[in-house]
C-alpha positions as CSV (number, residue, x, y, z in Angstrom):
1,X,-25.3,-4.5,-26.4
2,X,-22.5,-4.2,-29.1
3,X,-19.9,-7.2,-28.6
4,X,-16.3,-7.3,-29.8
5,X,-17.4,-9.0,-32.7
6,X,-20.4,-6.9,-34.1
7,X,-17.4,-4.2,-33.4
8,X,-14.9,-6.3,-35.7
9,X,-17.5,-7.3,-38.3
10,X,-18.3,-3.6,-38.9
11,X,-14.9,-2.2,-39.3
12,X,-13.9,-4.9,-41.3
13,X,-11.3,-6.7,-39.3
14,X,-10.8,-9.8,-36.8
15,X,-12.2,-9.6,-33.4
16,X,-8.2,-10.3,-32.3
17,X,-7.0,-6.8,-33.8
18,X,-10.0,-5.1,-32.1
19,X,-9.3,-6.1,-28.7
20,X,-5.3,-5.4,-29.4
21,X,-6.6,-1.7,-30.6
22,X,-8.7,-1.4,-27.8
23,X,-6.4,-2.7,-24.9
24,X,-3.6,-0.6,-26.6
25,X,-1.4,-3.2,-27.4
26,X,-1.3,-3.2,-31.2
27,X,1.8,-1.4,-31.8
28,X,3.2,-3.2,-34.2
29,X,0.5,-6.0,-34.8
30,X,-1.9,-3.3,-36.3
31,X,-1.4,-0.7,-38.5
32,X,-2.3,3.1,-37.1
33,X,-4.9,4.0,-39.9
34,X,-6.6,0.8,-39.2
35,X,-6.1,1.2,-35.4
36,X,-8.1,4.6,-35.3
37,X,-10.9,2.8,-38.0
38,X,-11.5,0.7,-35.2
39,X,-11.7,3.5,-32.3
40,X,-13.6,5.7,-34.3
41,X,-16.1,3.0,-34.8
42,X,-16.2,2.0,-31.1
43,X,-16.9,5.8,-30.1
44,X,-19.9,5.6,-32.9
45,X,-21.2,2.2,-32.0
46,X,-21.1,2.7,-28.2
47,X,-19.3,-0.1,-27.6
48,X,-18.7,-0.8,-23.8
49,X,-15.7,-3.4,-23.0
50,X,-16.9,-6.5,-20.6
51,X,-15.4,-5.8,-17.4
52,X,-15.5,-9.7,-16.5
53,X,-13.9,-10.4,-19.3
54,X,-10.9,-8.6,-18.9
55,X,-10.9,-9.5,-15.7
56,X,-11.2,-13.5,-16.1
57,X,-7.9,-12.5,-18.9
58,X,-5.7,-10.2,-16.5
59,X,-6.7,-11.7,-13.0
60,X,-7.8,-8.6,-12.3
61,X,-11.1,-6.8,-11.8
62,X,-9.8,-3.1,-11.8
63,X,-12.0,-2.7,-9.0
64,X,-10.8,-0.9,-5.4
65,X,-12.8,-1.6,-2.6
66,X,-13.4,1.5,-0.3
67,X,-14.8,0.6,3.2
68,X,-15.9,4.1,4.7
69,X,-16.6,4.1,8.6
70,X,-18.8,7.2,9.0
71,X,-16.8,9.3,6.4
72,X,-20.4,10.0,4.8
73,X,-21.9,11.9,8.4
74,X,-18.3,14.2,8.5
75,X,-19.3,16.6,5.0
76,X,-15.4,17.4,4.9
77,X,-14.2,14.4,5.3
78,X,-16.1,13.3,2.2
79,X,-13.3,15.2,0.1
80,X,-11.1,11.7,1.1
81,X,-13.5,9.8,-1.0
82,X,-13.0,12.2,-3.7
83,X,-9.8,11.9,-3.8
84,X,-10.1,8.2,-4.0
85,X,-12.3,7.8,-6.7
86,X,-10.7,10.7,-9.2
87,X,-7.3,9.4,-9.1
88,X,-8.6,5.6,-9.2
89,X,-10.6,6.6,-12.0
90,X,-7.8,8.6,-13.7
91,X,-5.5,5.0,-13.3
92,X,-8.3,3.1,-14.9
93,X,-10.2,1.7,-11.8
94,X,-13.6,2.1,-10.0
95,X,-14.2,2.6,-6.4
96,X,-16.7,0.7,-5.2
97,X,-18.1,2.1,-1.3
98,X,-19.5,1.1,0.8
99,X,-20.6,3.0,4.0
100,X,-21.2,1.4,7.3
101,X,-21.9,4.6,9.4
102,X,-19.9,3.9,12.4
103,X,-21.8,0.4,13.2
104,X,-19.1,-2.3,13.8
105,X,-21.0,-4.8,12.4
106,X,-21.4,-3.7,9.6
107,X,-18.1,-3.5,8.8
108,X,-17.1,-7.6,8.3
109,X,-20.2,-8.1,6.6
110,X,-19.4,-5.2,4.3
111,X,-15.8,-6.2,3.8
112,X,-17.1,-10.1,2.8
113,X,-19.4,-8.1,0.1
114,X,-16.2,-6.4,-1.2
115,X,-14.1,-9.4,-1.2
116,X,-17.2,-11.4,-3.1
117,X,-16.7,-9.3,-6.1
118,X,-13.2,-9.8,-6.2
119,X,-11.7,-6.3,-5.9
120,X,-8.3,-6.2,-6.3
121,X,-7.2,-4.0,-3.5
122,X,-9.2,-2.0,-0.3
123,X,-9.0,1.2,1.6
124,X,-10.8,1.7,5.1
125,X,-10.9,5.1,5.3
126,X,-11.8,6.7,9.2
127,X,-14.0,9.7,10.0
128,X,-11.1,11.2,12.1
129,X,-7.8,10.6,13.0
130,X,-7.8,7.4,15.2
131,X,-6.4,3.5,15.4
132,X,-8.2,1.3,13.0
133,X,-8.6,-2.7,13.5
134,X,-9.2,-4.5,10.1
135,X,-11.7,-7.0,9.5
136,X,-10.6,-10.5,8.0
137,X,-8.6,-9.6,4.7
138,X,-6.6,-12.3,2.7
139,X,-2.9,-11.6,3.7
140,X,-2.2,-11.1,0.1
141,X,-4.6,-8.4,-0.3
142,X,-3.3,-4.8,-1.1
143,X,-4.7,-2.8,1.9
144,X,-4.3,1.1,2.7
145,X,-5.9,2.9,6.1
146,X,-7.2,6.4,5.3
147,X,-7.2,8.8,7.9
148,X,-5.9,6.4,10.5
149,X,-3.0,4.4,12.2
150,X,-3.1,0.0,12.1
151,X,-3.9,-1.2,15.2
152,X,-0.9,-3.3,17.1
153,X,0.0,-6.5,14.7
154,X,-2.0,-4.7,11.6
155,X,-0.1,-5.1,8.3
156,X,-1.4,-2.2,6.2
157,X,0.0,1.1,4.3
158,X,-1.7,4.5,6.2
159,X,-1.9,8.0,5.8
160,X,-2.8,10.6,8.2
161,X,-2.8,14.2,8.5
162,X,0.3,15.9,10.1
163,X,-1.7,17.3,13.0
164,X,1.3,18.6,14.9
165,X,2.7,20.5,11.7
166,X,-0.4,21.8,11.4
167,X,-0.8,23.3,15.0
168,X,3.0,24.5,14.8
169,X,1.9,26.3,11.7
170,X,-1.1,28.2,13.2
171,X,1.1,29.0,16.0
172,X,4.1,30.7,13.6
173,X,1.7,32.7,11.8
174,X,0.0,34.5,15.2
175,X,3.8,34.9,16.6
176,X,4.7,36.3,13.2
177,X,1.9,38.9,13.5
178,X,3.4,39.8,16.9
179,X,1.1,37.6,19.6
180,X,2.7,36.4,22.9
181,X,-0.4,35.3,24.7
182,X,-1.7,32.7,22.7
183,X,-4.9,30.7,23.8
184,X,-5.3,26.9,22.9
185,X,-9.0,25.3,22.9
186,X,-8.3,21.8,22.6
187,X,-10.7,18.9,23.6
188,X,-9.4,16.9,26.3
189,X,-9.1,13.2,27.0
190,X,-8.0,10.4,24.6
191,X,-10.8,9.8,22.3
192,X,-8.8,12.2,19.6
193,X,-5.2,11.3,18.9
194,X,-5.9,14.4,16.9
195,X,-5.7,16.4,20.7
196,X,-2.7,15.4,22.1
197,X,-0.2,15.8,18.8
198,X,-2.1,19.4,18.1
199,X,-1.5,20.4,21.6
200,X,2.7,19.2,21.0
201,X,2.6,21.5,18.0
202,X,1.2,24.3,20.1
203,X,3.7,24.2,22.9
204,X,6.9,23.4,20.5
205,X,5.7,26.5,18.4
206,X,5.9,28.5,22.0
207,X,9.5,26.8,22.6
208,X,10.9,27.8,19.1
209,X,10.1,31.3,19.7
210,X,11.5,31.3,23.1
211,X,7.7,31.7,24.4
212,X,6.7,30.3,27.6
213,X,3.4,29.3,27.2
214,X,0.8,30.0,30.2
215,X,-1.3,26.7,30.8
216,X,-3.8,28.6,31.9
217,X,-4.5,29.6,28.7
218,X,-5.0,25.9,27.8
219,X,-8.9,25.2,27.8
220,X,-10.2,21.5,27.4
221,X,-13.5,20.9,25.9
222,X,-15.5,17.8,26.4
223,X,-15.7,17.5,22.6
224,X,-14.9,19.8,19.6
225,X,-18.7,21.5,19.0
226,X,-20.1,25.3,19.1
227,X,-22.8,24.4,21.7
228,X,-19.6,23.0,24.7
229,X,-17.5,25.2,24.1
230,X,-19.2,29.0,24.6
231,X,-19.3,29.0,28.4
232,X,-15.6,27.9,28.6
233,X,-14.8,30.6,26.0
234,X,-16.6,33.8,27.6
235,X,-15.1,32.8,31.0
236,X,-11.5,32.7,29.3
237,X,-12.2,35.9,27.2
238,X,-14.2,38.0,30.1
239,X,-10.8,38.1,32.1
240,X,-9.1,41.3,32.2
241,X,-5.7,39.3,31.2
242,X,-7.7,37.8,28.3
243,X,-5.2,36.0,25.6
244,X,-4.9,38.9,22.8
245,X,-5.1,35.2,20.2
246,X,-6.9,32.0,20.4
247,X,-6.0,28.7,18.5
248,X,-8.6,26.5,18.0
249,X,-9.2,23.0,18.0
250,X,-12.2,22.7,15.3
251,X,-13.2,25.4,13.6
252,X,-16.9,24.8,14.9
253,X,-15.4,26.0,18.2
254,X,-13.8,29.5,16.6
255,X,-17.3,30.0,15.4
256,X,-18.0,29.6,18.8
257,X,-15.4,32.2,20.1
258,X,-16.5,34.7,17.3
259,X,-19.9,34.2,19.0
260,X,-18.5,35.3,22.4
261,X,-16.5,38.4,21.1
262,X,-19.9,39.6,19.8
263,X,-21.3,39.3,23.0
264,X,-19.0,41.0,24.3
265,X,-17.9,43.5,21.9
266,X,-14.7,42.1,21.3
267,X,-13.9,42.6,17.6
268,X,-11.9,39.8,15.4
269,X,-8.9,40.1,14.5
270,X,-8.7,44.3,16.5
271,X,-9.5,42.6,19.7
272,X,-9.0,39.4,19.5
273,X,-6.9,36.7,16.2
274,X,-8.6,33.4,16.0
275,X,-7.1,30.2,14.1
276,X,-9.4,27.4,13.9
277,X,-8.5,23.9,12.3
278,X,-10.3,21.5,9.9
279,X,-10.7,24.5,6.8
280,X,-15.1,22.8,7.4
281,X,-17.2,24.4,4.4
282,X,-19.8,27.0,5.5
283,X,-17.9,28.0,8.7
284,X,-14.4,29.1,8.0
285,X,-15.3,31.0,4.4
286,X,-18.6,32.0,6.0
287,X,-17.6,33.8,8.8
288,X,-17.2,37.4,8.9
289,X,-14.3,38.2,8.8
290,X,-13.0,35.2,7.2
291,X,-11.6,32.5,9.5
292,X,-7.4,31.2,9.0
293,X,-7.7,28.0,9.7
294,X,-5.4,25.0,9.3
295,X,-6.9,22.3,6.5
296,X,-7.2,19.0,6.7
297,X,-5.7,17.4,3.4
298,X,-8.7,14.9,2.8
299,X,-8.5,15.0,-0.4
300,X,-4.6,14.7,-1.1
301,X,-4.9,11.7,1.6
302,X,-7.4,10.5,-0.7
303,X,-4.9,10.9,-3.9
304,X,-2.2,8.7,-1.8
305,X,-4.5,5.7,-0.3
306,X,-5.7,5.5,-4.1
307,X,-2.0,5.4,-5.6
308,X,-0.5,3.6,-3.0
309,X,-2.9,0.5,-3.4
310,X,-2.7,0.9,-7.4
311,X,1.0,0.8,-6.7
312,X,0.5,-2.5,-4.4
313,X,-1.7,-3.7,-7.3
314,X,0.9,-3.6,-9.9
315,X,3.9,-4.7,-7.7
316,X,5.0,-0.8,-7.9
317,X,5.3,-0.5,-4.3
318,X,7.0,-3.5,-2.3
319,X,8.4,-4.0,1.4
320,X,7.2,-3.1,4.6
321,X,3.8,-1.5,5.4
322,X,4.6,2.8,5.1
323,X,2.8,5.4,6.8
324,X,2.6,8.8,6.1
325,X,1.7,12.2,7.5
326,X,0.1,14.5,4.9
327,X,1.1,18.0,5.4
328,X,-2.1,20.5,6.8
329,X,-1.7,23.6,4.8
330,X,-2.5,27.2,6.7
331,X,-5.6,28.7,4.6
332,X,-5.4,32.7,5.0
333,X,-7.9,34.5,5.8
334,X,-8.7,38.2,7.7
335,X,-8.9,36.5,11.3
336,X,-5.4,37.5,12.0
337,X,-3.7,40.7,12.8
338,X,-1.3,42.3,15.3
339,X,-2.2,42.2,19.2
340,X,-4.4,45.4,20.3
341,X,-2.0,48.4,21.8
């Protein structure tokens, strides 16, 4: 492996001036011809800098530890860890994951493994919108919760999406295209925080448009797949005062309802506008027509975990622990159009 000083001895300079070139701090201390000798000749040579090294100089590894609960088994959820890695990678760090697919013990041990290799800051980033505990994290570590809120007494920076802007938005767009009776299939209970602030959006969407909304158009689903939601769908859309659109929890559950308007000859949008939510890959641009869905911004949450620890990092960002909603942007598609008659 080339070293600094194979480096310095082949350009013809001190090994001091190579690593001022090389850690771009030579302005002044060495001269610019000389300066791209010696990058020119790195490129050539291969040379690779010695990460422990720099870190045993700057206290600092330039290493972000990313702690993914099950983000790995949600396909569009990995666009988070995406987002992570390109703008850590883009600021001069690595992210280094670590998956513990949703087993809580995993997640300590894998937390001491992070903290062994002296990263400089970590982000726990959820498989949906819920509360997140921490495992045991020095106080002083930089710490961001991805797609998640800190449990009570949890010091941390968080980003989540704006599930409630979101819904509001899907709502707008079918009272825009002239829909009164609107449909909500939402999944009930409190395992998704995700349920109650979509279903807010819904019904303050109805209120700003001076729309009474009927709760019996309000169907709850044991959970947000294809397979549980089909009976509750044909029975809602078999009624002669069927809903003329639906809003959709997941968009596994408007593939669902396109399902049950081919069984019964309903046609999407003539017969029937359908907005789903998540924007998942292989559903809502692979439906026929095309389904408007509300995305999740994974991958912008991503972006902000990454630059908000970097910030912690450097001392950028001080004060109290901040959370922020990431706006869900409506995706247009040809699932919407104006009520039948």
């Amino acid at each position: 492996m080339i070293t600094l000083k194979d480096l310095a001895a082949a350009v013809g300079v001190s090994a001091s001036a190579v690593s001022l070139v090389l850690n771009d701090r030579h302005q002044g201390r060495v001269n610019s011809e000389t300066a791209n000798r010696i990058r020119t000749a790195a490129a050539e040579m291969g040379y690779i800098p010695n990460v422990l090294a720099r870190g045993l100089r700057t206290k600092r590894t330039h290493t972000i530890g990313l702690l993914s609960d099950g983000v790995a088994s949600v396909p569009f959820a990995g666009r988070m860890l995406e987002g992570v890695q390109s703008r850590a990678w883009d600021s001069g760090y690595l992210a280094m994951i670590i998956e513990t697919i949703s087993r809580p013990e995993l997640v300590t041990q894998s937390s001491r493994s992070l903290l062994q290799r002296d990263i400089d800051g970590m982000i726990l980033a959820a498989d949906y919108h819920r509360v997140v505990e921490l495992p045991p994290i020095p106080p002083t570590l930089p710490v961001v919760i991805l797609n998640g809120s800190p449990a009570r007494g949890v010091m941390a920076d968080s980003a989540v999406p704006d599930e409630e802007g979101g819904a509001r938005s899907a709502v707008r767009r079918l009272v825009a295209a002239g829909h009164r009776r609107i449909a909500f299939c939402n999944v009930g209970g409190d395992r998704f925080v995700a349920s109650q602030l979509r279903q807010r959006g819904f019904l303050e969407a109805h209120a700003e448009n001076g729309i009474a909304a009927d709760p019996t158009l309000i169907v709850e689903l044991p959970d947000p797949s294809t397979t549980h939601a089909l009976g509750p769908l044909r029975e809602l859309l078999s009624t002669t005062a069927r809903p003329t659109a639906l809003f959709c929890f997941s968009d596994q559950i408007a593939f669902a309802a396109y399902q049950i308007c081919a069984e019964l000859g309903l046609h999407v949008p003539e017969d029937l506008s359908i907005i789903g939510f998540d924007d998942q890959e292989f559903i809502a641009d692979a439906l026929q027509p095309g389904l408007t869905t509300v995305q999740l911004p994974h991958r912008a949450m991503g972006v902000w975990a990454a630059e908000r620890v970097i910030d912690r990092i450097h001392g950028d960002a001080d004060g109290p622990p901040k959370s922020v909603r990431i706006a869900c942007p409506l995706i247009e598609r040809d699932s919407v159009g104006p009520p039948a008659g």
